[in-house]
N, C-alpha and C positions, 0 to 999 in steps of 0.2 A: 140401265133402262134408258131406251130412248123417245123423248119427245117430239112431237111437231106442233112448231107454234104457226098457223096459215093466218094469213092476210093480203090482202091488196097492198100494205107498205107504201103507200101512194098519197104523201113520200112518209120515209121510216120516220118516227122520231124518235125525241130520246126517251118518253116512256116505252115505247118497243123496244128500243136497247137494253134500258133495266131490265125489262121482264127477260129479255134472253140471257143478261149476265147472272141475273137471279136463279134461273132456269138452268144455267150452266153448271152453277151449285149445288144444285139437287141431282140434275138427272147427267148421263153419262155423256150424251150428245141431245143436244139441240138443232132439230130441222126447223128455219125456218122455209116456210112455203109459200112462195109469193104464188097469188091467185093470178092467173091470165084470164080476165074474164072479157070477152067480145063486147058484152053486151052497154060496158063502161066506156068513158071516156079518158081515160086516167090523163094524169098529167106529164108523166115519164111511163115510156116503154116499158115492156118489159124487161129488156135486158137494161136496160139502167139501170130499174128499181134494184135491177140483182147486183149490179156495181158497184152500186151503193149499199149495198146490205154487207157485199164482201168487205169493202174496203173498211166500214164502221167495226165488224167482228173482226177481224184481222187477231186483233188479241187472247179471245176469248176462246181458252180450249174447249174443244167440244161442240164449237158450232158450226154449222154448214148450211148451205141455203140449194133448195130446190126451185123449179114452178111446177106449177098444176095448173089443171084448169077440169071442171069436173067437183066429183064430189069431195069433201076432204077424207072421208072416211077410206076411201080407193086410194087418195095419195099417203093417207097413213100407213094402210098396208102393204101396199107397195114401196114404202121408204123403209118397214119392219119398226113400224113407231108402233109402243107400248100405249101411249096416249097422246091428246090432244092436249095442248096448252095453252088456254084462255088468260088474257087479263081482266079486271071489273075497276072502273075508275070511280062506278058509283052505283048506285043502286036503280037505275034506270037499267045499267048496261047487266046488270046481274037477270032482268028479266027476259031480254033478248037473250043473253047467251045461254041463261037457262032451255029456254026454245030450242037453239042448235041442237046445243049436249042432248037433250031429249031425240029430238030427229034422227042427231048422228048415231045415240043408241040404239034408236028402232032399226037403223038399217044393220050395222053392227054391234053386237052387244060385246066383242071380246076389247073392244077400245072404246077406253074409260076418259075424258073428261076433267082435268083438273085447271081450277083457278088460282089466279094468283092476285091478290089484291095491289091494284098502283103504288111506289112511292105516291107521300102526300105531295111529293114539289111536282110531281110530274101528271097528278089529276086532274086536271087542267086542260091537256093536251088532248088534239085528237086531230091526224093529218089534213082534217077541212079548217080546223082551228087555223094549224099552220099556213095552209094555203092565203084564206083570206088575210091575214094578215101581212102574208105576203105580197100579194094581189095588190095593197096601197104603201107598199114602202117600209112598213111597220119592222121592228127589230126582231130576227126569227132564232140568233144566232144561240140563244139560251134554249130553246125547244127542237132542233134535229141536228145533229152529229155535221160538222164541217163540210161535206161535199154535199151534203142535201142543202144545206146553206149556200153556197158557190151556184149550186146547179136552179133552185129557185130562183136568187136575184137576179142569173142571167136570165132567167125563162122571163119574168115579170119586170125588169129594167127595161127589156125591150116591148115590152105590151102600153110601157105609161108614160 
C-alpha cells in the first residue's frame, strides 16, 4: 500500500520526519509531496525543499519525494497512492484536516485519508515555529534534520 504524505515542507522538520519514518512502517512506500504553490512565499525553493527531503530520507526504505502543484487528490492518483497521510499535533489541527479529508473525499472518494497522531516531543513543532525562531538566532538544531539547520542559519545570519 502506498501512501502520500503532501505539504509545503517549508522547511521539513523533525515531526515531518517521524511521521514519514512512522509511515514507512506501516505502508509499503511513502510519497512525500512537496506542494509548489505560486501563490506563497516559501522560504526555500522548490527544488531545495526537495534536497532537503532527499537528503533527511536517504535512510528510510520506502520513501520518495515527488512535487505538485494542484490538487493533492490528482497528485495522489497520479503517484497510484492508496491514500493520503495526514499528521494531527493537536486538536486544533484535527479540525482543519478534518475539512481537507472531507473536500479530498468529495472530489475522490476511492482515496481515503489516514492520520497519524505527533510524537509528544515533536508537538510543539510546526515549520513557522522553526522559522521564527530562526529569524532571531534562537537554537533550531533539536527541531529539523541537519541540512534544514545549515541552510536556515545561512538564510537568517545574513538577514541580522
Amino acid at each position: 500500500m502506498k501512501a502520500l504524505y503532501p505539504g509545503s515542507f517549508d522547511p521539513l522538520t523533525l515531526g515531518h520526519l517521524d511521521l514519514i519514518q512512522r509511515g514507512s512502517r506501516i505502508f509499503d512506500q511513502v510519497v512525500v509531496a512537496v506542494l509548489d504553490n505560486p501563490a506563497k512565499s516559501p522560504t526555500f525553493s522548490l527544488q531545495r525543499r526537495m534536497e532537503q527531503i532527499r537528503a533527511s530520507i536517504k535512510q528510510i526504505d520506502g520513501a520518495a519525494v515527488c512535487s505538485f502543484n494542484g490538487l493533492t487528490v490528482d497528485c495522489a492518483k497520479s503517484n497510484n497512492a492508496d491514500l493520503i497521510l495526514r499528521g494531527l499535533r493537536a486538536m486544533s489541527d484535527f479540525e482543519y484536516e478534518l475539512q481537507i479529508a472531507h473536500t479530498n473525499r468529495s472530489l475522490d472518494k476511492s482515496i481515503e485519508t489516514i492520520f497519524l497522531a505527533t510524537d509528544t516531543h515533536h508537538s510543539f513543532l510546526s515549520s513557522s515555529v522553526v522559522k521564527e525562531v530562526a529569524t532571531y538566532g534562537g537554537e533550531i538544531r533539536h527541531m529539523v534534520p541537519e541540512i534544514v539547520a545549515n541552510d536556515l542559519e545561512l538564510i537568517y545570519k545574513n538577514t541580522n
